[in-house]
N, C-alpha and C positions, 0 to 999 in steps of 0.2 A: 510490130506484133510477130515477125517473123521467131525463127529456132533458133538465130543465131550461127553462128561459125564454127559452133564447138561440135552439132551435129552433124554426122555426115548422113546421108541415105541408107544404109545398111544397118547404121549404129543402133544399138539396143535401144539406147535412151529416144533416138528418133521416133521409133515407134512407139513407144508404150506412150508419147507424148502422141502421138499421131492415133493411136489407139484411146488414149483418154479423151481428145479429144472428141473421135468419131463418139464414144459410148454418150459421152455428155450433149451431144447432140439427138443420140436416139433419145435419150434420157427425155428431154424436151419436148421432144415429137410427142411422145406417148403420155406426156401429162398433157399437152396439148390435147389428143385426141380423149384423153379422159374427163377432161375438162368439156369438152364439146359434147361429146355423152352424156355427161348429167346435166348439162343446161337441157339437151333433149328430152332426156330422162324425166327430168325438175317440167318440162313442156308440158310433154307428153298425158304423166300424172294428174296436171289440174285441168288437161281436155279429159280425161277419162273422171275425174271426179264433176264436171260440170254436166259429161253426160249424163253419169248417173241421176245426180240430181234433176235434169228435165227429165228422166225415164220414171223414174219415183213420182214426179210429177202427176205422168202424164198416168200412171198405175192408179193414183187417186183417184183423179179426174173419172176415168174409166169406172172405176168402182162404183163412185159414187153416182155415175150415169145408169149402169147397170143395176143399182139397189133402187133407183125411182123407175126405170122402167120394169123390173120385175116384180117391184113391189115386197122386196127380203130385203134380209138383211146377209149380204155377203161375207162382209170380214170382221165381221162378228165384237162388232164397238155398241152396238144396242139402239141403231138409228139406222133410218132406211133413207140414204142418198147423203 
């Protein structure tokens, strides 16, 4: 896997091999790293949608606690609790 003998250290062609290489390596990294973000990303989203839904929950809950202790009707569905 080496350059071979044609290349010398100076030589144009050295580099830009030596340069494509490095770039193909950021290249890498950085799908890498975009890749690990949206798993996060992809995480993240169904902890924030499961909160929501216990928070919704627990809004119910509340409501319909609050319409048998006050005796109303709070959110206005036509039934008290």
């Amino acid at each position: 896997m080496g350059l071979g003998r044609a290349y010398e250290w100076g030589d144009e062609p050295y580099r830009r091999h030596t340069m494509g290489l490095f770039w193909d390596l950021m290249q890498q990294s950085q799908l890498s790293d975009h890749s690990r973000r949206s798993d996060s990303l992809e995480h993240r989203v169904g902890q924030l949608e499961r909160e929501l839904d216990d928070t919704r929950q627990l809004l119910r809950t509340l409501i319909e606690r609050l319409e048998t202790h006050l005796g109303q009707d709070i959110d206005g569905d036509g039934k008290i609790g």
